[in-house]
C-alpha positions in Angstrom: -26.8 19.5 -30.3 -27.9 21.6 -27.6 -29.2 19.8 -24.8 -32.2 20.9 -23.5 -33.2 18.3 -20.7 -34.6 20.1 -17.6 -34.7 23.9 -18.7 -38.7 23.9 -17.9 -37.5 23.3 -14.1 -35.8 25.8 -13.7 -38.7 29.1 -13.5 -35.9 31.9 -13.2 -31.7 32.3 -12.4 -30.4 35.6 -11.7 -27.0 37.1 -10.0 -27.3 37.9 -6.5 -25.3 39.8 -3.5 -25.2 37.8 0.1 -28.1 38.4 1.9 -27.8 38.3 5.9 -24.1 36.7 5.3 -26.0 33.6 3.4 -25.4 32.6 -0.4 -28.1 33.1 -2.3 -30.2 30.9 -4.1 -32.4 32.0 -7.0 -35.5 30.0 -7.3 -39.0 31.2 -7.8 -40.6 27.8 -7.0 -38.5 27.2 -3.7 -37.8 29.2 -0.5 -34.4 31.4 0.0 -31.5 28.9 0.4 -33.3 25.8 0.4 -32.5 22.4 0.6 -32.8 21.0 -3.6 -35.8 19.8 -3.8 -36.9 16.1 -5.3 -38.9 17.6 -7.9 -36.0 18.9 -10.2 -32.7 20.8 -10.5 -31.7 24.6 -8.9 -29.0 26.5 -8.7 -27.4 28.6 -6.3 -25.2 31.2 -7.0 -21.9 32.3 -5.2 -20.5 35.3 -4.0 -18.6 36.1 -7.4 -14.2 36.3 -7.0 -12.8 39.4 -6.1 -8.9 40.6 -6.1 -7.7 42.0 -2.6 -7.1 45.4 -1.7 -3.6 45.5 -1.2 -1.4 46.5 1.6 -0.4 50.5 1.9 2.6 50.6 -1.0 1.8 47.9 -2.9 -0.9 49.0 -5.4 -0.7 48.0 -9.0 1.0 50.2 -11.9 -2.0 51.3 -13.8 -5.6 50.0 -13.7 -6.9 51.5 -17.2 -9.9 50.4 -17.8 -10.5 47.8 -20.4 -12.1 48.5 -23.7 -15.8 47.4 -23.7 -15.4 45.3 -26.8 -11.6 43.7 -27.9 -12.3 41.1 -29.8 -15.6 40.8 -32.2 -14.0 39.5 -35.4 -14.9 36.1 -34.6 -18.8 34.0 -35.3 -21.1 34.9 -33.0 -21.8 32.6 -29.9 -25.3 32.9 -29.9 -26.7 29.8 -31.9 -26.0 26.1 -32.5 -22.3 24.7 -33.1 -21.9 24.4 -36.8 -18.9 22.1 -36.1 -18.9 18.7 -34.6 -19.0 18.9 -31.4 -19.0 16.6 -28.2 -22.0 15.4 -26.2 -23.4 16.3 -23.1 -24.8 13.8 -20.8 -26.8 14.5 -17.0 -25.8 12.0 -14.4 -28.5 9.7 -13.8 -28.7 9.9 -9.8 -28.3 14.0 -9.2 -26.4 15.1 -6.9 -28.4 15.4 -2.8 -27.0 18.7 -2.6 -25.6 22.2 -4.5 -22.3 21.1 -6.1 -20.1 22.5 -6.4 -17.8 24.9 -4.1 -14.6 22.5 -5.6 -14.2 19.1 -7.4 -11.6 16.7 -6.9 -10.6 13.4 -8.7 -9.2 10.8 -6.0 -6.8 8.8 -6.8 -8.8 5.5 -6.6 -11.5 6.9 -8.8 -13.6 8.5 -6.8 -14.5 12.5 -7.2 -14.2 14.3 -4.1 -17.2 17.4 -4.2 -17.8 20.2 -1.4 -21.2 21.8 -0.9 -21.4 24.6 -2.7 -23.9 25.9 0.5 -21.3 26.5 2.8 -23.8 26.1 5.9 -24.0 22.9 5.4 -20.6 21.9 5.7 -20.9 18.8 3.5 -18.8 16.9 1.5 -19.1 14.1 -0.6 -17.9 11.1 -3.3 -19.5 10.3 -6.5 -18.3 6.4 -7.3 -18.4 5.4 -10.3 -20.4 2.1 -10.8 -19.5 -1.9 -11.1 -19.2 -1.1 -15.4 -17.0 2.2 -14.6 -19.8 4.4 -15.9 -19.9 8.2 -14.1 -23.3 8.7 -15.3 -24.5 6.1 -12.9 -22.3 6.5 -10.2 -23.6 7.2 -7.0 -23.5 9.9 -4.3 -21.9 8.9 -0.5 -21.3 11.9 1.9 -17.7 11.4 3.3 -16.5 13.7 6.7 -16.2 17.3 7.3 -13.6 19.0 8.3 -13.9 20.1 11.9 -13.3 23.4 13.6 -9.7 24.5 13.0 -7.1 27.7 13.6 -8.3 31.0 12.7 -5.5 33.5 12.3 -8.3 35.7 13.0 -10.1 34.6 15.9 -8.5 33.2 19.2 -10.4 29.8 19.0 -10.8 27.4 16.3 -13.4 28.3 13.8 -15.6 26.0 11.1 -13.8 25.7 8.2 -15.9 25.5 5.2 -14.0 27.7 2.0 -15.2 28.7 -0.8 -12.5 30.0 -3.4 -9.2 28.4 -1.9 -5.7 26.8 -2.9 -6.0 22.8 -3.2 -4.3 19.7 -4.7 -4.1 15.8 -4.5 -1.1 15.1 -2.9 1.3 12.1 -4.0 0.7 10.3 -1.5 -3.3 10.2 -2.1 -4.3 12.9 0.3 -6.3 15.8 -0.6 -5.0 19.5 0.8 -7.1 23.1 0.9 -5.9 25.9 2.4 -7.2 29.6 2.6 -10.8 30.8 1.8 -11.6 34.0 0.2 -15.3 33.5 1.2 -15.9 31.0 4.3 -18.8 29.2 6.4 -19.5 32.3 8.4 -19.1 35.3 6.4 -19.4 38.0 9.1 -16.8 37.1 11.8 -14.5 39.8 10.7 -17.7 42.1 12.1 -17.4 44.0 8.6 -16.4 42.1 5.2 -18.6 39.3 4.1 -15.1 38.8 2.2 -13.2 36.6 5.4 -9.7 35.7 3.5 -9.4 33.1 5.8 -5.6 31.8 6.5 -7.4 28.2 7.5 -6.1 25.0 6.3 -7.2 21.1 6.1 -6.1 17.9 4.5 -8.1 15.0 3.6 -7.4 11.0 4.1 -9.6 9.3 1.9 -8.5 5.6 3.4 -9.6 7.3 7.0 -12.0 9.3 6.1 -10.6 11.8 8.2 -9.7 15.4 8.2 -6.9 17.4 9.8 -6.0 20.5 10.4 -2.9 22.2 9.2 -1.8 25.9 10.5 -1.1 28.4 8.0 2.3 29.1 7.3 4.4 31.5 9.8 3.2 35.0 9.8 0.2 34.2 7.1 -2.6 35.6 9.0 -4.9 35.7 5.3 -4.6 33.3 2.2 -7.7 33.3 0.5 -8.2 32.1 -2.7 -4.1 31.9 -3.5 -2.5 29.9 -6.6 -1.3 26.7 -5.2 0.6 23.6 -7.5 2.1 20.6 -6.6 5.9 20.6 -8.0 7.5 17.7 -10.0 8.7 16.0 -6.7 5.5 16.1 -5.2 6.0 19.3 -3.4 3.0 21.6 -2.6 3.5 25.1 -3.1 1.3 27.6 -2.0 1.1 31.4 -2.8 0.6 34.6 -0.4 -1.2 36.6 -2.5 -0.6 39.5 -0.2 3.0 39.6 -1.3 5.5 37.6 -3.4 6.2 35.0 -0.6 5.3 30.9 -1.4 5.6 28.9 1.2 5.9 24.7 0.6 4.5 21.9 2.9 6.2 19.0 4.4 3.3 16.5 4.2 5.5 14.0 6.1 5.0 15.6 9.4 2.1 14.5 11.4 0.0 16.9 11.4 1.9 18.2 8.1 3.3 21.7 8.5 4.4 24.2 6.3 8.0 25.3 5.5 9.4 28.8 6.4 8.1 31.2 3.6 10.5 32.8 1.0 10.0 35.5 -1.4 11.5 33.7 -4.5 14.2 36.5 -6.4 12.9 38.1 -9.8 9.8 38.9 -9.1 10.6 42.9 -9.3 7.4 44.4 -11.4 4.8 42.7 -9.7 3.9 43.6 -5.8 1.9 40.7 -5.3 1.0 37.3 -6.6 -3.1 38.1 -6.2 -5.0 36.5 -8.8 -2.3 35.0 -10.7 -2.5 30.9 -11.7 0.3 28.6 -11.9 0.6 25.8 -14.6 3.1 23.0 -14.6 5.7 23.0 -17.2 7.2 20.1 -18.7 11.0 19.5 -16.5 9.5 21.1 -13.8 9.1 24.6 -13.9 5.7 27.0 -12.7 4.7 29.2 -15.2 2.1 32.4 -14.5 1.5 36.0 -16.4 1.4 39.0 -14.6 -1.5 40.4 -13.3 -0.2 44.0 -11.3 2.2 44.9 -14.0 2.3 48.5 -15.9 2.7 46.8 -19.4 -0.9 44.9 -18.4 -2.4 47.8 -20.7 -0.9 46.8 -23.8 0.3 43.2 -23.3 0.9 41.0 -20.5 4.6 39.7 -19.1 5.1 36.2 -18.1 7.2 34.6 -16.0 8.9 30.6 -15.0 9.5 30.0 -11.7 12.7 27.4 -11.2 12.1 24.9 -8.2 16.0 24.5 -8.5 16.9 28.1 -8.5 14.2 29.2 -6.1 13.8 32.3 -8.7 11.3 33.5 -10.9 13.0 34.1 -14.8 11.7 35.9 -17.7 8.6 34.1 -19.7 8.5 36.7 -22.3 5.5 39.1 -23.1 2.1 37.5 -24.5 1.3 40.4 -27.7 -1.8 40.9 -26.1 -3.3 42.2 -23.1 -5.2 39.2 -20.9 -5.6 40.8 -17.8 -8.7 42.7 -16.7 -7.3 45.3 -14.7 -10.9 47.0 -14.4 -14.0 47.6 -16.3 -16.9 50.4 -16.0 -15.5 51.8 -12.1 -15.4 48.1 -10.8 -11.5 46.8 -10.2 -11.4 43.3 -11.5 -7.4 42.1 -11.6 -8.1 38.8 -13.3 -7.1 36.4 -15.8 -8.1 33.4 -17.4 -6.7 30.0 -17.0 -3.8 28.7 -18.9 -3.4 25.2 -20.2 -0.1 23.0 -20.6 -1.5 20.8 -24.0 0.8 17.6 -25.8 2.3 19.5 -28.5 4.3 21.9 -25.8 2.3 24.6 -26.2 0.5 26.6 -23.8 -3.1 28.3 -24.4 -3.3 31.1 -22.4 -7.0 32.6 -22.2 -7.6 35.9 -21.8 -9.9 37.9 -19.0 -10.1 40.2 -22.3 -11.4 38.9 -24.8 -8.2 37.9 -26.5 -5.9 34.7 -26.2 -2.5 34.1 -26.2 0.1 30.8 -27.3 3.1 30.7 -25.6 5.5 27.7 -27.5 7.2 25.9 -24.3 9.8 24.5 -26.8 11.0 28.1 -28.4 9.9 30.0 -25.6 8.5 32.3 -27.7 5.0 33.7 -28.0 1.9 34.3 -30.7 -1.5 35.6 -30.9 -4.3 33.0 -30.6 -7.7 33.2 -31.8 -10.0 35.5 -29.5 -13.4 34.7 -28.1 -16.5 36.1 -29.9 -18.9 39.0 -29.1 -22.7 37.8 -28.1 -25.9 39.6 -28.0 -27.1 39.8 -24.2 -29.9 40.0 -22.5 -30.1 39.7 -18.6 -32.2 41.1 -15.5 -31.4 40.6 -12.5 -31.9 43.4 -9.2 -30.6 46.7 -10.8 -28.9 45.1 -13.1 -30.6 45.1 -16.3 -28.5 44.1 -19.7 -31.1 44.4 -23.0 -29.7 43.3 -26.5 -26.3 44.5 -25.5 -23.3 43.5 -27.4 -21.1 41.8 -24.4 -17.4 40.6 -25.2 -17.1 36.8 -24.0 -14.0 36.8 -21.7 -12.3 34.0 -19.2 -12.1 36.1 -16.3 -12.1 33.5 -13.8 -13.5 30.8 -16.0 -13.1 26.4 -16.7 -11.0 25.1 -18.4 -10.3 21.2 -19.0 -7.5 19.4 -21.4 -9.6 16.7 -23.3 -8.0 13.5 -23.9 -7.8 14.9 -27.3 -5.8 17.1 -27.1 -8.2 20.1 -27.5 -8.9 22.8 -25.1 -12.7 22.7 -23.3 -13.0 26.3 -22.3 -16.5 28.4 -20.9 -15.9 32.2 -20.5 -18.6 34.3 -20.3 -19.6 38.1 -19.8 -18.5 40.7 -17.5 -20.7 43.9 -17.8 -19.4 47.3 -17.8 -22.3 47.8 -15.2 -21.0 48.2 -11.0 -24.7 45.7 -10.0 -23.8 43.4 -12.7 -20.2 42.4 -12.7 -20.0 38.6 -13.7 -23.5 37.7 -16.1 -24.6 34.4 -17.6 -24.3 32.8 -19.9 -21.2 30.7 -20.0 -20.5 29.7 -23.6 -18.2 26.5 -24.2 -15.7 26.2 -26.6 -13.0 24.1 -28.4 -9.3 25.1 -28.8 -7.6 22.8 -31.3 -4.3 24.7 -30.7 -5.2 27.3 -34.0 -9.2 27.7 -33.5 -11.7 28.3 -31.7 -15.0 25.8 -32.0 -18.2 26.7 -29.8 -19.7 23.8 -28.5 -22.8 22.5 -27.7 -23.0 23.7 -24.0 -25.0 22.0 -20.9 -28.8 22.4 -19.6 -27.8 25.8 -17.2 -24.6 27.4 -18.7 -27.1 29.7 -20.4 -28.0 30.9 -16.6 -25.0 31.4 -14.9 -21.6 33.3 -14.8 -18.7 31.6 -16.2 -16.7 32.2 -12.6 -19.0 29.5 -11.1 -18.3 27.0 -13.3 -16.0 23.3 -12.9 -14.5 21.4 -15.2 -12.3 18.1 -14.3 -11.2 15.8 -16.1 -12.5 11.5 -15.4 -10.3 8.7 -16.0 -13.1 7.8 -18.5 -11.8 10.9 -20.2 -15.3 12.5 -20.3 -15.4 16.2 -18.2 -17.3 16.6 -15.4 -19.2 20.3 -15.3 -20.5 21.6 -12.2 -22.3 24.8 -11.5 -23.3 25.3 -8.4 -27.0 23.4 -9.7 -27.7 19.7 -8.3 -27.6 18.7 -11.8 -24.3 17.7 -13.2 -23.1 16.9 -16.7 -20.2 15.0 -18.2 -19.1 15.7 -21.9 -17.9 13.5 -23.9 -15.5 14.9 -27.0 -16.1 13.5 -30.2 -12.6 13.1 -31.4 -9.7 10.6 -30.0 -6.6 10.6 -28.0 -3.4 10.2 -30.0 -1.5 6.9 -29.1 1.5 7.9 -28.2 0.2 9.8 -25.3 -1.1 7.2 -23.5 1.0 5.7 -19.9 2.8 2.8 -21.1 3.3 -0.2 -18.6 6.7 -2.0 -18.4 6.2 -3.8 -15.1 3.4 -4.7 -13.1 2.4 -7.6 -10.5 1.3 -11.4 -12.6 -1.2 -12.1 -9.2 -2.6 -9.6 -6.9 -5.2 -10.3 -3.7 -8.4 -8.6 -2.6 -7.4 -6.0 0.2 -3.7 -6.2 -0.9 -1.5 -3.0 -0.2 1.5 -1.2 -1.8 1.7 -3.6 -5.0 4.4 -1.8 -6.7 3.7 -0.9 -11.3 6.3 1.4 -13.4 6.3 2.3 -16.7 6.5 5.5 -18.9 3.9 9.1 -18.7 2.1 7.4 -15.9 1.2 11.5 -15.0 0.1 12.4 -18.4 1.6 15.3 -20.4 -0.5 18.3 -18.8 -2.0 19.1 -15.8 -5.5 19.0 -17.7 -7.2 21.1 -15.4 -7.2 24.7 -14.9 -9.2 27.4 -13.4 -6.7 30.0 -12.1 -5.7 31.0 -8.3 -9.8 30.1 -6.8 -9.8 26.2 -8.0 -7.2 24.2 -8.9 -7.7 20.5 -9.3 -4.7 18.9 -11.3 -5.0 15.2 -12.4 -1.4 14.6 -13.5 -1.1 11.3 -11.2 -1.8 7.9 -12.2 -4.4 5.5 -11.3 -4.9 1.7 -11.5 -8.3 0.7 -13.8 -8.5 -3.7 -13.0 -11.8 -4.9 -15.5 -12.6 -8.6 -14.7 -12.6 -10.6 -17.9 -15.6 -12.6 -17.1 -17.9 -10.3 -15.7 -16.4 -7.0 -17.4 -16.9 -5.3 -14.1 -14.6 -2.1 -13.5 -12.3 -1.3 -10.0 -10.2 1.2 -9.1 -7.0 0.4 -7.1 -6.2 3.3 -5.3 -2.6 4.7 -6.0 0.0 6.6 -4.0 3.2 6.9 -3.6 3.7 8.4 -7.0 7.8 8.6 -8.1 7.4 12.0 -9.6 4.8 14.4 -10.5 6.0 15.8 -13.3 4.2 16.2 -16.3 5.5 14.6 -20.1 8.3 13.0 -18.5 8.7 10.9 -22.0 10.9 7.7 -22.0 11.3 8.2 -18.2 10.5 5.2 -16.1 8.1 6.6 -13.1 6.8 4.6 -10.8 4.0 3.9 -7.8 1.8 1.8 -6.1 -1.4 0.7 -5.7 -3.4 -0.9 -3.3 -6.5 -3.3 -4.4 -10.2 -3.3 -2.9 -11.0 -5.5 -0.9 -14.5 -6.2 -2.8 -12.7 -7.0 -5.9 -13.8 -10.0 -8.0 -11.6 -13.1 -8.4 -10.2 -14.4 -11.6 -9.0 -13.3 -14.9 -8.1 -9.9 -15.5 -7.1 -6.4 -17.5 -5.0 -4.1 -15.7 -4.5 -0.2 -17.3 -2.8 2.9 -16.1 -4.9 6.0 -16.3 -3.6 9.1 -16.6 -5.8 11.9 -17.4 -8.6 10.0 -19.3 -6.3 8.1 -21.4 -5.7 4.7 -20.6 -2.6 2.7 -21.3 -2.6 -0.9 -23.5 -4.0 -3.4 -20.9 -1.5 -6.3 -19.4 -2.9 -9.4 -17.9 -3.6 -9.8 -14.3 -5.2 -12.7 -11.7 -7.0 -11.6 -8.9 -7.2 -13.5 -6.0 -10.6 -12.5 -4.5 -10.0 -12.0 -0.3 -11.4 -14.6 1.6 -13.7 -12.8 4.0 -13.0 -12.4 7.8 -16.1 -13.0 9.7 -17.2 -13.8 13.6 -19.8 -15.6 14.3 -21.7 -17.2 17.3 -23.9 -19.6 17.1 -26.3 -22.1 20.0 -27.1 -25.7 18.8 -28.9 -28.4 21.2 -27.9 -31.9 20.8 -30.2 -35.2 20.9 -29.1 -38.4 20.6 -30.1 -41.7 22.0 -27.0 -43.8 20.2 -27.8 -47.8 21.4 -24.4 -50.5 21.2 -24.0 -53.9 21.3 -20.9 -55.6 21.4 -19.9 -59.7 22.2 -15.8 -60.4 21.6 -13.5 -63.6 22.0 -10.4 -63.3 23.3 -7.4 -66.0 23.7 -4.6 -65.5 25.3 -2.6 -68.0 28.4 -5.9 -68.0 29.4 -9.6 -68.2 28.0 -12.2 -65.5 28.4 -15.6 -65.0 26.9 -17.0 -61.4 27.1 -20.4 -60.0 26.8 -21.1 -56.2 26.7 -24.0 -54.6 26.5 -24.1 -50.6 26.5 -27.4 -48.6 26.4 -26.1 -44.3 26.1 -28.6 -41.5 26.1 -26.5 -37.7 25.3 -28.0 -34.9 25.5 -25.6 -32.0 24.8 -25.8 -28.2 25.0 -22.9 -26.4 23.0 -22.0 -22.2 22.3 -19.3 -22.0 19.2 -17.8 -19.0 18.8 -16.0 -19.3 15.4 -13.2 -16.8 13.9 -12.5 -17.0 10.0 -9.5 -15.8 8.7 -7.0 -17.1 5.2 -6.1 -20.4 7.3 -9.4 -20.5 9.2 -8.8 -21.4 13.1 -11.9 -22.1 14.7 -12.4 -21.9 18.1 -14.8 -23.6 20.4 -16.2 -23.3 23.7 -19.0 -26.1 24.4 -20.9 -27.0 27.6 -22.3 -30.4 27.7 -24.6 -32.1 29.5 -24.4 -36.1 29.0 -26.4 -38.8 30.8 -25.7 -42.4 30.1 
């Protein structure tokens, strides 16, 4: 059912353009970009997604505009579900600021979340807690990055994206790069639109950010396409042209490789506002967005790591770009998701959807989104009981564990002041239908562009949307078991604190990326991570992983590999061990944790008293005869300062200054 939880606290959300470079939040009961208050949940709304204008020569084919309506032979998404559908649940401690600009899952568990108010240059971890339950995890703010290059500028600048290219790294690391919107909208002197060419990666074990440059003559990035490549390669897009450039995370700082305009690419100018998926062996696959056939259908294309080449994807039947719509230039698309059975669901910025068989390489209509019934106000724009196509054009999109698709278009309004318009409506793709969904408390009151979904190793979905009220849903139907990671080697005994423990075994990265969004957000969780459950207590940990052997997606009967490296808070004893890989765990093998014996200093005083009292008499006989008598009267009094260090094989060490009279 619909939940309804906290819709009173919220007295009115509506669209809105930056005012004086700030994002602007839309709250009756609290002042203009406020802090959240403790009372209840807002939202703020961001600067919605735009396509670039692109260099002299290089505009698109055509930009027709759309129909208003493709699609309206479908139920109506006004109303309750009439299907089963999965629950949603509000986290228990909200989050202490607007989330979110970009979600990320760490590898040991953690989720990684910027502010969505880009002035405050925040980020922060939610941690699950001691029973492995999200919905009462709690909120720690982690570091910022600093001030770094600005292609634009001549000094180093805050760096603080919104809309940019990301990815966990295989080694555990966390990478952004561009920024279509940034901290401080107005240092171009004229766009509030920066296209930033900034860059940063995060160390989670440091807590520590570093800047990266951009790669060689990249003076803007934006919100480009990024994906991390089957070898653990990340791959970044210029969305100014058709050049990709890779990094080289071994360097220190990590740099990025020459750029190279991959061959094949001939009908398309520029890779703006395309997404890139994962394929299974290794290939990228995208659809076209500046293409002349966009009016009719909508060409796709693989790109080959080994060939450095874009090929031939075929032609989707139906036309899933939104070239433009009612005088406004959109050039968007919705996200495309890799699911178990090979196939990929490619949504639509239309209204329609497309399935593109990985196996046949061949292509088929899908099942299109609905038409609703809207009714919005907000500035000049005003929407009353309109009939609005639902469309993914820059939308969610998460894999559920499953199997099934967990989509949220929304709206975009033929209207130049409206654009992007709530609500965001959630759906099911079962690979044949499409199921609405109960949807979460605010999705009725925002755009479906500022929407998250990413997948938790609990295999619930984490929804943010830009409120400081977030949501997990959980799906109501099962994973099958032959998707799962399977473990074929793993440590008997492993220590509190202990590093680079090495476990192998078979789909440790799951058979899909499972997260998708499109070239503003990506947030892949095709890696592995380490789940230990003590038997006695039943409390959860997370051993962080890195070091992944591959990062490939359904890589089968392979044997992959990684490593892991365990808390130093962990409990002692008797325990489960599973491999995670997005939200489905693997059969648990045994492990015994040997609980780290604490290191410690301590210093302590102690005054001594004693007034010990001896008597003594002995016979002796030896060539001659003596008879002794000893009598011994001692009074100590002692002062001593220990200064103790603890370690496995404790060695104390002791300084003491005594005093002694006798």
């Amino acid at each position: 059912m619909k939940h309804a939880r906290g819709k009173a606290r919220i007295a009115a959300v509506a669209l809105c353009a930056i005012v004086a470079c700030l994002l602007c939040v839309v709250n009756l009961a609290a002042p203009l970009a406020s802090p959240p208050p403790s009372g209840g949940p807002t939202v703020l709304l961001a600067p919605p997604p735009h396509a670039i204008a692109l260099p002299p020569g290089n505009s698109p084919d055509s930009q027709p505009e759309s129909p208003a309506v493709y699609a309206p032979d479908f139920l109506s998404a006004t109303g309750e579900p009439s299907v089963t559908s999965g629950v949603w649940t509000e986290i228990i401690n909200p989050p202490p600021f607007y989330a979110s600009a970009g979600a990320y899952l760490l590898t040991d568990g953690r989720v990684l979340v910027e502010d969505a108010m880009l002035t405050d240059i925040a980020w922060w971890t939610l941690t699950p807690d001691i029973t492995g339950s999200y919905i009462n995890g709690t909120w720690t703010q982690v570091a910022s990055p600093g001030p770094c290059p600005n292609g634009k500028k001549s000094t180093a600048t805050t760096y603080a994206p919104l809309y940019y290219a990301s990815a966990v790294l295989a080694d555990g690391r966390f990478v952004m790069i561009g920024g279509e919107y940034d901290y401080n909208y107005s240092y171009l002197g004229s766009s509030d639109e920066v296209w930033t060419d900034q860059g940063a990666i995060y160390d989670p074990v440091a807590n520590s950010w570093t800047c990266i440059a951009a790669p060689t003559g990249w003076t803007q990035i934006g919100d480009a396409e990024s994906v991390v490549l089957d070898d653990g390669t990340f791959m970044v897009a210029d969305p100014f042209s058709n050049q990709v450039a890779t990094l080289n995370a071994s360097t220190s700082p990590p740099t990025f490789n020459a750029p190279f305009t991959p061959a094949g690419k001939t009908a398309d100018p520029s890779n703006d506002e395309e997404g890139w998926i994962l394929l299974p062996g290794g290939d990228v696959f995208t659809l076209e967005i500046y293409n002349s056939l966009d009016t009719t259908e909508t060409p796709a294309l693989i790109y080959s790591p080994a060939m450095q080449a874009w090929i031939s994807a075929g032609t989707a039947p139906d036309p899933l770009a939104l070239l433009s719509y009612g005088g406004t230039t959109y050039d968007e698309i919705g996200p495309a998701m890799l699911r178990p059975d090979g196939t990929v669901f490619a949504s639509g910025a239309t209204g329609f959807n497309d399935i593109y068989d990985t196996v046949s390489s061949t292509w088929s209509s899908g099942p299109s989104f609905p038409t609703i019934v809207d009714n919005y106000s907000s500035g000049s724009c005003v929407i009353s009981n309109k009939t609005e196509q639902l469309v993914a054009a820059d939308a969610p999109a998460a894999l559920l564990p499953d199997g099934n698709v967990l989509i949220a278009p929304g709206p975009v309004d033929s209207q130049s002041a409206c654009e992007w318009v709530p609500p965001s409506v959630f759906f099911e793709l079962d690979g044949t239908s499409l199921t609405q969904v109960a949807q979460p408390n605010f999705a009725n009151q925002v755009p479906s562009f500022v929407g998250r979904l990413l997948v938790l190793p609990t295999g619930q979905v984490l929804y943010t949307n830009n409120a400081n009220s977030i949501e997990l849903y959980t799906e109501s139907g099962t994973p099958n078991p032959s998707w799962a990671p399977t473990i074929s080697s793993s440590p008997a005994t492993v220590m509190g604190g202990g590093t680079n423990y090495p476990i192998s075994g078979t789909q440790f990265n799951g058979l899909s990326q499972a997260v998708s969004y499109g070239d503003d957000y990506q947030a892949a969780t095709n890696f592995p991570l380490v789940r230990i459950t003590n038997n006695a207590t039943g409390h959860v940990f997370y051993a962080r992983t890195h070091g992944h052997s591959t990062m490939a997606v359904a890589t089968g009967s392979a044997t992959v590999s990684t490593q892991f490296d365990v808390p130093a808070g962990i409990e002692g004893g008797a325990s489960t061990l599973v491999v995670v890989a997005n939200g489905i765990a693997s059969s648990s093998v045994s492990v015994n944790v040997l609980a780290a014996i604490p290191t410690a200093t301590a210093t302590g005083t102690a005054i001594l008293s004693a007034t010990p009292t001896a008597t003594g008499t002995g016979t002796r006989t030896a060539t001659r005869t003596a008879t002794a008598t000893r009598t011994a009267t001692a009074t100590a009094t002692a002062t001593a300062t220990v200064t103790a260090t603890l370690t496995p094989t404790p060695t104390p060490t002791a300084t003491s200054t005594a005093t002694r009279t006798a």
